[in-house]
N, C-alpha and C positions, 0 to 999 in steps of 0.2 A: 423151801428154806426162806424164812422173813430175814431181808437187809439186816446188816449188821451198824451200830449207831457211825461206826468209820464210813462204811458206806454209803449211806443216805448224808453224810454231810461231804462225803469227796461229790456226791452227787449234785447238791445243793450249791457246791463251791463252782462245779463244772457250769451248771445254770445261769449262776451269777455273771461269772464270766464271760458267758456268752449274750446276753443281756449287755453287758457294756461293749461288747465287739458291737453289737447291731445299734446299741444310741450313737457312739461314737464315728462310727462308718462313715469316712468321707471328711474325717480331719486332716488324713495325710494331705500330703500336697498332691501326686499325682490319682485325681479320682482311678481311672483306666485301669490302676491296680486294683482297687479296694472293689470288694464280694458283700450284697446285702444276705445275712445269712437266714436261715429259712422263713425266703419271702414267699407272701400268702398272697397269690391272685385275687380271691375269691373274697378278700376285705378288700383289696383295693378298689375289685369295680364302683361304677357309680359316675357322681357327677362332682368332679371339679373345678374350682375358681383359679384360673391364672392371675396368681396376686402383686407378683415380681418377678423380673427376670436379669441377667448380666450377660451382656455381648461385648466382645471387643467390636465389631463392626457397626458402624455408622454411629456409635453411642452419641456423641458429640453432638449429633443434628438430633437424634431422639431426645437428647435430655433438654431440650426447647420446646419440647412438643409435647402437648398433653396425648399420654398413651390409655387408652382406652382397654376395660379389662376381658379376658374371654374366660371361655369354659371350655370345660372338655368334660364326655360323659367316654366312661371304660367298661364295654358288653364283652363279653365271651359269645362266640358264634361258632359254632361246634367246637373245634381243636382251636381255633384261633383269636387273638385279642383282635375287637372291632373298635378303634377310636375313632369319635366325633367329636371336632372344633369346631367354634364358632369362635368368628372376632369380628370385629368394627373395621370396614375400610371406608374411610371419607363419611358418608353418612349413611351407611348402610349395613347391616350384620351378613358375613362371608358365612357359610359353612362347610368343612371339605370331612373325606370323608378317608382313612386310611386302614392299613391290618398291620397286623404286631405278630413277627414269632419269636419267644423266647431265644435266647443267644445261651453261651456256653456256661452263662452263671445266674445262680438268683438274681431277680430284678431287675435282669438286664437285656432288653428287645432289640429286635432289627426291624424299625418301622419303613412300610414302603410305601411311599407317596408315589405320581404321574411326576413330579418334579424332581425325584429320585430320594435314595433311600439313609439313614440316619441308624445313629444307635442310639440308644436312651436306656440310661442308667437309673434305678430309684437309688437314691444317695441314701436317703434317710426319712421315714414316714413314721409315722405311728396308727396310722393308716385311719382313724377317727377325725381327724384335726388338719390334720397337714402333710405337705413330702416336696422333698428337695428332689430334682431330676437333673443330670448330668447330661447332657446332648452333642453329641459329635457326627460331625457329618461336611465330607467334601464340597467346597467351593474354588470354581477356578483352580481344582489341583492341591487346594492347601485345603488343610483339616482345620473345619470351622467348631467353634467350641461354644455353647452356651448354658447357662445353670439358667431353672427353673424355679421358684416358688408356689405350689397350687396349695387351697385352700379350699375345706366342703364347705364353708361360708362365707357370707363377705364382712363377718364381723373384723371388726381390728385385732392385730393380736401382733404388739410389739414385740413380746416374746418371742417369739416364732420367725416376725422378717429379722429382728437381728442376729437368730439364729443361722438364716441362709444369709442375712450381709456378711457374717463371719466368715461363713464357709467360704463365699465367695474372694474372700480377699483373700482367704488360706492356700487359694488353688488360683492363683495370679493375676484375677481380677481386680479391678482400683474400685473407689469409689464412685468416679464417672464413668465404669460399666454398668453402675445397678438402679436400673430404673426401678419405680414403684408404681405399678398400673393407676391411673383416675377410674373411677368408675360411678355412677350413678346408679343407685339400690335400683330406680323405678324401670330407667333403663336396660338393667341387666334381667332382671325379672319378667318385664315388659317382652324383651327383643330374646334374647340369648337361651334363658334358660328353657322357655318355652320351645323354642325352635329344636333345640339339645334333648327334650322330652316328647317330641312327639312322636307320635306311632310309625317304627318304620324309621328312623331317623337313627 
């Protein structure tokens, strides 16, 4: 039986719909609720730029300081997500190294680090360009909160941070939570991304 023209446009309609469920994902106010709906691992590996982030802790003394930008590359290793960071401490590139297993919803992992373990949410990607990350994870007892902006390059793209400055302010954040990384092209190419691609890494 070939679809019927009601059918292919109730279908069409259902598509649409769901298409703004996943741009829109992560305007309510409480992230914690909201479900990236069928998120693709398999676009998102790779190599990212951390281009912005929002903390409520220590913001104050960070937003004095020039922050320096990192990367993260996303490997699949048999069943399981392999992340590799790299950042700047003082004058030197750190790299750690952690695993990922999906939690109860799309796009949403239980990372475990030696310093202990975090959830991280993909808020919103289009998995080409950009993605918002949701992050929660205990300190001293109290659930620490922070949003991410990464980027698969380090071109500018206004669009895109005032998209997560939005977010950010939607979900409690002020404006002196949201740092915007410094970074140097030669620098990060130089140090970071090379470390982040080597064999084995």
């Amino acid at each position: 039986r070939y679809p019927t023209a009601r059918h292919m446009e109730s279908n069409m309609l259902f598509t649409l719909l769901g298409l703004c469920v996943v741009l829109c994902v992560g305007l309510a106010s409480d992230l914690q609720g909201t479900e990236l709906k069928d998120f693709d691992i398999n676009k998102f590996l790779g190599l990212w730029y951390e281009i912005a982030f929002a903390s409520m802790v220590d913001t104050h003394d960070l937003a004095h300081k020039e922050q320096k930008l990192g990367a993260m590359t996303v490997n699949l290793e048999e069943n399981l997500l392999a992340l590799t960071t790299a950042y700047y401490n003082g004058d030197h590139c750190v790299v750690e190294k952690a695993g990922a297993v999906q939690a109860d919803h799309p796009g949403k992992f239980k990372v475990t680090k030696i310093s202990g373990s975090k959830e991280v949410s993909i808020v919103a990607t289009d998995y080409q360009t950009y993605a918002i990350v949701d992050i929660s994870s205990p300190v001293a007892e109290t659930a620490y909160r922070a949003m991410k902006l990464y980027r698969r390059s380090l071109d500018n793209d206004e669009k895109v941070l005032s998209k997560f400055q939005k977010l950010a302010l939607e979900n409690g954040f002020t404006t002196s939570n949201i740092i915007v990384n410094k970074h140097d092209y030669r620098e990060i190419k130089a140090q970071g991304t090379s470390t982040l691609l080597k064999p084995g890494s």
